[in-house]
DRENDO-1510 file (C-alpha; in Angstrom, 1 decimal, always signed):
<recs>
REC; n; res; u; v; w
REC; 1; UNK; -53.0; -84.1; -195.2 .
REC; 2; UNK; -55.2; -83.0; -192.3 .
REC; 3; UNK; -56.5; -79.4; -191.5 .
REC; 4; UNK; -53.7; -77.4; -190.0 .
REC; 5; UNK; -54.9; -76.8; -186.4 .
REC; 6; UNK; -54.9; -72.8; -185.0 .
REC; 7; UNK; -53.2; -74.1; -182.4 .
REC; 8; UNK; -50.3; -75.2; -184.3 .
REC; 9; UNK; -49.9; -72.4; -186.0 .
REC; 10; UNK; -49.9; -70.4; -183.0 .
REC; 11; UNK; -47.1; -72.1; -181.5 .
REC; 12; UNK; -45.2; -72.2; -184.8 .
REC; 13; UNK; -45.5; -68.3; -185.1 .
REC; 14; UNK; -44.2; -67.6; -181.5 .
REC; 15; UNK; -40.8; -69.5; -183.2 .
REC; 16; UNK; -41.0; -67.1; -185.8 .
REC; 17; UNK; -41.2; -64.8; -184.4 .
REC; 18; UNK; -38.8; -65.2; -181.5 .
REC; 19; UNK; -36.2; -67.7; -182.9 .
REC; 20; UNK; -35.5; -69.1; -179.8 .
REC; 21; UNK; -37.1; -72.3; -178.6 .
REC; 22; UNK; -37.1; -71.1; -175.1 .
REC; 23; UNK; -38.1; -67.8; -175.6 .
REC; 24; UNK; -41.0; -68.7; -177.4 .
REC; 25; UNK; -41.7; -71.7; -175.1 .
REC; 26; UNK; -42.1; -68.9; -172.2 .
REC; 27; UNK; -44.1; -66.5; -174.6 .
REC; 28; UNK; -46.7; -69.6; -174.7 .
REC; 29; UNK; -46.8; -70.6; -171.3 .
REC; 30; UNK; -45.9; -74.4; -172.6 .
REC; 31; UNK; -42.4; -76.7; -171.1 .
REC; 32; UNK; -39.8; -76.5; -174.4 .
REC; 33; UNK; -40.0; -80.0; -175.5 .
REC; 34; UNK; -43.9; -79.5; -175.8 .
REC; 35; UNK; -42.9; -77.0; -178.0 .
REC; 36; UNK; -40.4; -79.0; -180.2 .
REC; 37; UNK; -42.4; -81.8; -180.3 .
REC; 38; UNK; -45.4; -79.7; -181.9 .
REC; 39; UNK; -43.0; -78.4; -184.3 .
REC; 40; UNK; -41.6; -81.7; -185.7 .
REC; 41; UNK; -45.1; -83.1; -185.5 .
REC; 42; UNK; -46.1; -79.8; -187.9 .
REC; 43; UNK; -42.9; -80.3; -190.1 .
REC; 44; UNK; -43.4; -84.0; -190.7 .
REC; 45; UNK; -47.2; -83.6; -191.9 .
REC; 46; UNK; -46.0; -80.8; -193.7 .
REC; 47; UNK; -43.4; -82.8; -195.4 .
REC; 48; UNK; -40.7; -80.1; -194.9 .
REC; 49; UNK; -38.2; -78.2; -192.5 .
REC; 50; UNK; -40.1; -75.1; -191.0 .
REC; 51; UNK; -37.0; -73.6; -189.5 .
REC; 52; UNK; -32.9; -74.5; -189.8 .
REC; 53; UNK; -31.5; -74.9; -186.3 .
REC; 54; UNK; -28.0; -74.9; -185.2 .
REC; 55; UNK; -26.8; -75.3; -181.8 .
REC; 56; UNK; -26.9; -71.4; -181.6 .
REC; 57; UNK; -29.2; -70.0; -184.0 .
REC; 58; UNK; -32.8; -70.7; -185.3 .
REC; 59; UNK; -33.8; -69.5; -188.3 .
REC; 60; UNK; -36.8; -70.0; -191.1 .
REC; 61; UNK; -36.7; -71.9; -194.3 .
REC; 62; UNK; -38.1; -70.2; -197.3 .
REC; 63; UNK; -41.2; -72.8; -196.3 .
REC; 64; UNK; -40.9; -71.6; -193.1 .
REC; 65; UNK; -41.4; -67.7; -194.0 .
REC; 66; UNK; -44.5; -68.6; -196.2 .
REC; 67; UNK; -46.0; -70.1; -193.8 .
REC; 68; UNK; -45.4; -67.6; -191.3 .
REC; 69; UNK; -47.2; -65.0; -193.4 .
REC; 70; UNK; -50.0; -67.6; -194.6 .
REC; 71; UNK; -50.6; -68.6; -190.2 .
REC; 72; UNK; -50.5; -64.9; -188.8 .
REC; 73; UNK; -53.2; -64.0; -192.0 .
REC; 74; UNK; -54.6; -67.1; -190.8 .
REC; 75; UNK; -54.9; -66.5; -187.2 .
REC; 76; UNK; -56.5; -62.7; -187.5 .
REC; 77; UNK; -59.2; -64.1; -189.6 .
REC; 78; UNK; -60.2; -66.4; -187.5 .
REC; 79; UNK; -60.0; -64.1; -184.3 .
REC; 80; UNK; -62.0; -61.5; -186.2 .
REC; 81; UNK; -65.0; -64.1; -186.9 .
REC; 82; UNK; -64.8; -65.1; -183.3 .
REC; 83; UNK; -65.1; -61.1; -182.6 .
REC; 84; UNK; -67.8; -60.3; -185.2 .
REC; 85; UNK; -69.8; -63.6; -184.3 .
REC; 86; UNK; -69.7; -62.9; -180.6 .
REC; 87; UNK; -70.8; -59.0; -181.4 .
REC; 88; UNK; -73.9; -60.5; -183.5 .
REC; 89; UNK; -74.2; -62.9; -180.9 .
REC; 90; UNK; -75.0; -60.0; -178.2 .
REC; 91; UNK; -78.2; -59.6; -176.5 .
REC; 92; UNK; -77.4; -55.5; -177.3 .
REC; 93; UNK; -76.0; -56.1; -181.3 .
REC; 94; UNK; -74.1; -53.3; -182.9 .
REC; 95; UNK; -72.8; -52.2; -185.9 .
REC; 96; UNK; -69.5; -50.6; -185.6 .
REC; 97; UNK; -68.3; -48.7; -188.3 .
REC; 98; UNK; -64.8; -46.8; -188.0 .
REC; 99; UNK; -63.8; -43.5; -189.3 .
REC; 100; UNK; -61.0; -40.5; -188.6 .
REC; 101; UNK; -62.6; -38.0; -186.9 .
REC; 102; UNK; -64.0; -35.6; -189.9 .
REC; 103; UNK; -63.3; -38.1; -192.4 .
REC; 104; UNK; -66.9; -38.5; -193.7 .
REC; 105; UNK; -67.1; -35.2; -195.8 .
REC; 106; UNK; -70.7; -34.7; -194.5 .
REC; 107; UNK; -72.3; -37.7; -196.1 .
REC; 108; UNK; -72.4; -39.6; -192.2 .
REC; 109; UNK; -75.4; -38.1; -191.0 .
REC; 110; UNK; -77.5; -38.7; -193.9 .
REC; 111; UNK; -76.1; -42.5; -194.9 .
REC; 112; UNK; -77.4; -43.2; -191.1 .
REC; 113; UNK; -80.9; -41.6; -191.6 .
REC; 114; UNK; -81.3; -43.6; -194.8 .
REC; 115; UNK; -79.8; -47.0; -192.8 .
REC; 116; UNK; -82.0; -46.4; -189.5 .
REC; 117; UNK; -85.3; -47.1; -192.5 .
REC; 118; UNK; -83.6; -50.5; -193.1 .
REC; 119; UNK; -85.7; -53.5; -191.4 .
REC; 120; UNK; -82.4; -55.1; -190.8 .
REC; 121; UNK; -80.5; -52.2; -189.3 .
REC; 122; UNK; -79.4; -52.4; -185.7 .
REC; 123; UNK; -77.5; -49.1; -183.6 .
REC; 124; UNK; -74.3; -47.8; -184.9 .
REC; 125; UNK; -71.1; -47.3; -182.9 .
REC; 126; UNK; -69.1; -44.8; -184.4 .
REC; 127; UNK; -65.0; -45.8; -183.6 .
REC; 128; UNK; -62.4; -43.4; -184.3 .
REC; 129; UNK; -58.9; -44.8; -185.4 .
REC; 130; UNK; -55.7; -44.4; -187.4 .
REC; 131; UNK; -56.0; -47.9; -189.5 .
REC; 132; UNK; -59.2; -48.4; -190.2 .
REC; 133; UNK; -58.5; -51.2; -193.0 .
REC; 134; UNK; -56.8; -53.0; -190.1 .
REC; 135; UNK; -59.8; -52.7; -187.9 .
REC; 136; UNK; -61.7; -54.3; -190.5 .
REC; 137; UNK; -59.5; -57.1; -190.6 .
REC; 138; UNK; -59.3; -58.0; -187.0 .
REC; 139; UNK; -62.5; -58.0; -186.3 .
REC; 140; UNK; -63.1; -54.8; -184.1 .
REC; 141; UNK; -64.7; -52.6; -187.1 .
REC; 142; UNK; -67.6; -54.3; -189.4 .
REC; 143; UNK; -67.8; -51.2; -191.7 .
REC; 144; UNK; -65.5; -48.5; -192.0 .
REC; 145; UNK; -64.8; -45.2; -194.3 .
REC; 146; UNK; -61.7; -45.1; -196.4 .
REC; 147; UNK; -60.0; -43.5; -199.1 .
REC; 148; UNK; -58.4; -44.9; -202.0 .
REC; 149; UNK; -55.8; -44.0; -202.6 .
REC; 150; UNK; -54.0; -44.4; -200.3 .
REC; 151; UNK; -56.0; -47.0; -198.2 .
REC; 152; UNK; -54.9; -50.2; -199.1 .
REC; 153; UNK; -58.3; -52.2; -199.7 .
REC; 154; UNK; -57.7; -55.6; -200.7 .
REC; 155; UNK; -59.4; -57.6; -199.0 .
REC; 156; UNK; -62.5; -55.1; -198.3 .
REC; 157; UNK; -65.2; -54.7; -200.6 .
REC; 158; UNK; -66.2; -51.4; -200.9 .
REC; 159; UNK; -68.9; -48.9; -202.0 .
REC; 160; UNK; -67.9; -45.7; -203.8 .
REC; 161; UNK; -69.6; -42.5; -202.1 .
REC; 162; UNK; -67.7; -39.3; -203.4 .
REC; 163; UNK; -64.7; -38.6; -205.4 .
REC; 164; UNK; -63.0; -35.4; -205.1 .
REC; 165; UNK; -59.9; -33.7; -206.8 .
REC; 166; UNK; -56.5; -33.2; -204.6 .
REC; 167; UNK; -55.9; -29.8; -203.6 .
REC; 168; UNK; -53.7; -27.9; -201.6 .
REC; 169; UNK; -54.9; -26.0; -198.5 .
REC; 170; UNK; -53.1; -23.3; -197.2 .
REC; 171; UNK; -53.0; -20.2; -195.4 .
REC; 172; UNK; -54.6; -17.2; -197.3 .
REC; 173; UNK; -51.6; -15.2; -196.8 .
REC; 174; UNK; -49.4; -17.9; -198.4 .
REC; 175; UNK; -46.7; -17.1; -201.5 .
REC; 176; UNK; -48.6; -19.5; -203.6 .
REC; 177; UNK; -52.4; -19.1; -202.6 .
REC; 178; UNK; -52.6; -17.0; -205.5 .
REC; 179; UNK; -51.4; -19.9; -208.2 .
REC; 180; UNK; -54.4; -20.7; -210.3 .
REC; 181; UNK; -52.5; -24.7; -209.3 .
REC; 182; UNK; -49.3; -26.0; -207.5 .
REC; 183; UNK; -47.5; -29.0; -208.1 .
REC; 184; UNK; -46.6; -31.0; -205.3 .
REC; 185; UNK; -42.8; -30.2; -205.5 .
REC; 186; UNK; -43.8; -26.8; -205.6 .
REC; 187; UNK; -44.4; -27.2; -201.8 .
REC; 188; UNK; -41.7; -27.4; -199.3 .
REC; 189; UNK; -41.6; -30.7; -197.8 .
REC; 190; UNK; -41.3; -29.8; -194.3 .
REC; 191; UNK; -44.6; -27.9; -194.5 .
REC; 192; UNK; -46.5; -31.2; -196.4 .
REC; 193; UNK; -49.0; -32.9; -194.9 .
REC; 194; UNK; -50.4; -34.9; -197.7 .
REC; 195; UNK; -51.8; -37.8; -196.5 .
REC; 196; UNK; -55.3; -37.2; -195.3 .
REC; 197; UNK; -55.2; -40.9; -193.0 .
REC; 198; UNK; -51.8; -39.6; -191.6 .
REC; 199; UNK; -52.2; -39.0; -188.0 .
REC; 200; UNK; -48.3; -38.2; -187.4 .
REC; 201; UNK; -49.5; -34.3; -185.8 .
REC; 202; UNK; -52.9; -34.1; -186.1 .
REC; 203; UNK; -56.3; -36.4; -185.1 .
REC; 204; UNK; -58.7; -34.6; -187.0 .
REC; 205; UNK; -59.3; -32.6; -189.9 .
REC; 206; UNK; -60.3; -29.1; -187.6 .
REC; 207; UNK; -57.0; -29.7; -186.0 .
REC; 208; UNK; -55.4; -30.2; -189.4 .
REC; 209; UNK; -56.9; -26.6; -190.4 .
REC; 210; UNK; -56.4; -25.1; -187.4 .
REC; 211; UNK; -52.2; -26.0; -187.7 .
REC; 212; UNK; -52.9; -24.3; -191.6 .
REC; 213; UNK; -53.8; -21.8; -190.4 .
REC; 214; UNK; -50.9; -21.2; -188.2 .
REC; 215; UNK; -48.5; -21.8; -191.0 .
REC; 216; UNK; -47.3; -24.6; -190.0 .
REC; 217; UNK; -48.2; -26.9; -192.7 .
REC; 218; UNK; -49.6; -27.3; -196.4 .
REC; 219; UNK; -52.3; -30.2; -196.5 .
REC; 220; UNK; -52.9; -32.0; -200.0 .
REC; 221; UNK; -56.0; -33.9; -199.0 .
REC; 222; UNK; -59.4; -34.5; -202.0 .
REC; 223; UNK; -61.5; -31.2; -202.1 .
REC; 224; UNK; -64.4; -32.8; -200.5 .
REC; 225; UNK; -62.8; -33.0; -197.2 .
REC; 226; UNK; -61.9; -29.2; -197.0 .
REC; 227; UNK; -65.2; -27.7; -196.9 .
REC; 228; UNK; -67.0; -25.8; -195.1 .
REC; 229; UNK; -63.7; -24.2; -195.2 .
REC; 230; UNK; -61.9; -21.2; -192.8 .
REC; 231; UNK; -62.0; -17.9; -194.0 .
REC; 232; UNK; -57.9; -17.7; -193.4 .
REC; 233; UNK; -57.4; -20.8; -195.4 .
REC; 234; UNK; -57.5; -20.8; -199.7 .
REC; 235; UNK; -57.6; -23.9; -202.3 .
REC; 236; UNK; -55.4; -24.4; -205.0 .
REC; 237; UNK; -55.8; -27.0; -207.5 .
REC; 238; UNK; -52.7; -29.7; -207.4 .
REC; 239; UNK; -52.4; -31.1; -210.8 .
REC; 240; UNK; -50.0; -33.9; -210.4 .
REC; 241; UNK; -51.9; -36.2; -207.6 .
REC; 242; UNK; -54.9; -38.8; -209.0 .
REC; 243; UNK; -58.2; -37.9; -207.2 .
REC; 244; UNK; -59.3; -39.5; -204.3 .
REC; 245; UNK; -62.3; -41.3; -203.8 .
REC; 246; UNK; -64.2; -41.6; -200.3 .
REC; 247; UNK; -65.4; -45.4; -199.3 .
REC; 248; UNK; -67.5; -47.4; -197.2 .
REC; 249; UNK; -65.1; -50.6; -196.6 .
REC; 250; UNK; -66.4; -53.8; -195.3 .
REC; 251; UNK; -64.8; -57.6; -195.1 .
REC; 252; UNK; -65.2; -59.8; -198.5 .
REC; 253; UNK; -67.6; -62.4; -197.9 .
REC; 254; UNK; -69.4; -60.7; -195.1 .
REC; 255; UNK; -72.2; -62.2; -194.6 .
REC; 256; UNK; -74.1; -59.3; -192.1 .
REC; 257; UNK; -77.7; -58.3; -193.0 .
REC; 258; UNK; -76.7; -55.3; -190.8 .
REC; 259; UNK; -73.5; -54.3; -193.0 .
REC; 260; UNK; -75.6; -54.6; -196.5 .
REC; 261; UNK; -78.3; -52.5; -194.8 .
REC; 262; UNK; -75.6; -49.7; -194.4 .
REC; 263; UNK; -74.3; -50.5; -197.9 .
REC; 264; UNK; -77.5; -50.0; -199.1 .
REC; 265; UNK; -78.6; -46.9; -197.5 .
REC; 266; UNK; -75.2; -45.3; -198.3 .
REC; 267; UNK; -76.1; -45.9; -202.6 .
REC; 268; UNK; -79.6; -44.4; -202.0 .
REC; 269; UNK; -77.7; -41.5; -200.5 .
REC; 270; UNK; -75.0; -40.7; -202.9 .
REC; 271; UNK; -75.9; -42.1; -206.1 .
REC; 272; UNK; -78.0; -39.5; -207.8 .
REC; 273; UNK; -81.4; -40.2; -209.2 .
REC; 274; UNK; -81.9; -40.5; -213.0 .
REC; 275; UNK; -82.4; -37.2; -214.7 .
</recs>
């Protein structure tokens, strides 16, 4: 069987996603019976029914619903090489790594001193954003700082720069700031605030600290993103939450000098020397 074309699958996925001929037909700009016609060409190389039509429904075939997954995974890969290929491609190149704002427990400065001494290192945009693995994937991000957990990083490769225990912050004046550790049931969940990618209130970790310090909330986030930390605000061990462990996340395969430059300076920075 022949290649799939993108094209194909773009038209199939505006079916999916619209079960409706028409409406899909309109999403794409195309006459309907273009659209069918593309659809039983797709189904007969395929050698199976994409969707189950009725005169008044359209739905996908188990088939179908792979493939729907398999084309939209398709389709962002091949728009984020157009994206990273045109950035490289630029008379200006950049690198453009994405974080959340104070995400970067104080390692930034110094991984970019260390990367700015690589031959093949080119300037850095720094992007701010709430999914950052996604970035990654479609091609606006080439490098990008995570945690795991709860990041999801398949996909990525990654580099390991700091791993840090969870711990509860809270305000000094708090019932259980004086608990040698907490579990997290110990903390009312109206007050948690536990993931520290979760941008549901807050943008940044100094607005995080600042609503702590208010009362508002409890953060559980990994101790190396809580200091330097407010003189209102205490630490307290949580014993029942796995550590977390900052990253530097890029796409597998890449094939950027520019990215493994950063990769690079980022071990010289946080891997200590021997002895």
């Amino acid at each position: 069987m022949d290649r799939l074309e993108t094209r194909e699958l773009a038209h199939f996925l505006a079916v999916a996603d619209e079960l409706h001929f028409g409406r899909a037909a309109a999403r794409l700009g195309i006459a309907q019976p273009a659209l069918s016609k593309t659809i039983r060409q797709l189904e007969r190389r395929l050698g199976l029914s994409l969707f189950e039509r009725t005169s008044r429904s359209v739905a996908l075939t188990p088939a179908g619903e792979v493939l729907a997954g398999e084309a939209r995974h398709a389709l962002d890969v091949v728009s984020a090489a157009v994206r990273r290929t045109q950035r490289a491609a630029s008379p200006d190149p950049r690198l453009v790594l994405a974080m959340k704002p104070g995400g970067d427990a104080g390692l930034l400065p110094a991984i970019l001193a260390a990367y700015h001494q690589e031959p093949q290192s080119v300037p850095v945009r720094v992007i701010f954003g709430d999914d950052r693995a996604r970035l990654l994937h479609d091609g606006h991000a080439d490098a990008a700082l995570l945690y795991s957990p709860p990041d999801d990083v398949r996909g990525l490769d990654t580099q390991p720069l700091l791993t840090g225990p969870a711990t509860a912050v809270l305000v000094a004046t708090h019932p259980l700031a004086a608990r040698s550790s907490v579990r997290i049931a110990d903390i009312p969940g109206d007050k948690l605030h536990r993931r520290p990618t979760d941008t549901a209130d807050v943008g940044s970790i100094s607005e995080l600290m600042q609503i702590i310090a208010l009362g508002q909330k409890i953060a559980v986030l990994p101790q190396f993103l809580t200091t330097p930390l407010r003189d209102d605000l205490v630490t307290v061990p949580v014993s029942d939450i796995p550590a977390t462990t900052l990253l530097l996340a890029w796409p597998t395969h890449s094939t950027s000098p520019a990215v493994a430059a950063l990769a690079r300076a980022a071990d010289t920075v946080t891997v200590p020397s021997p002895g």
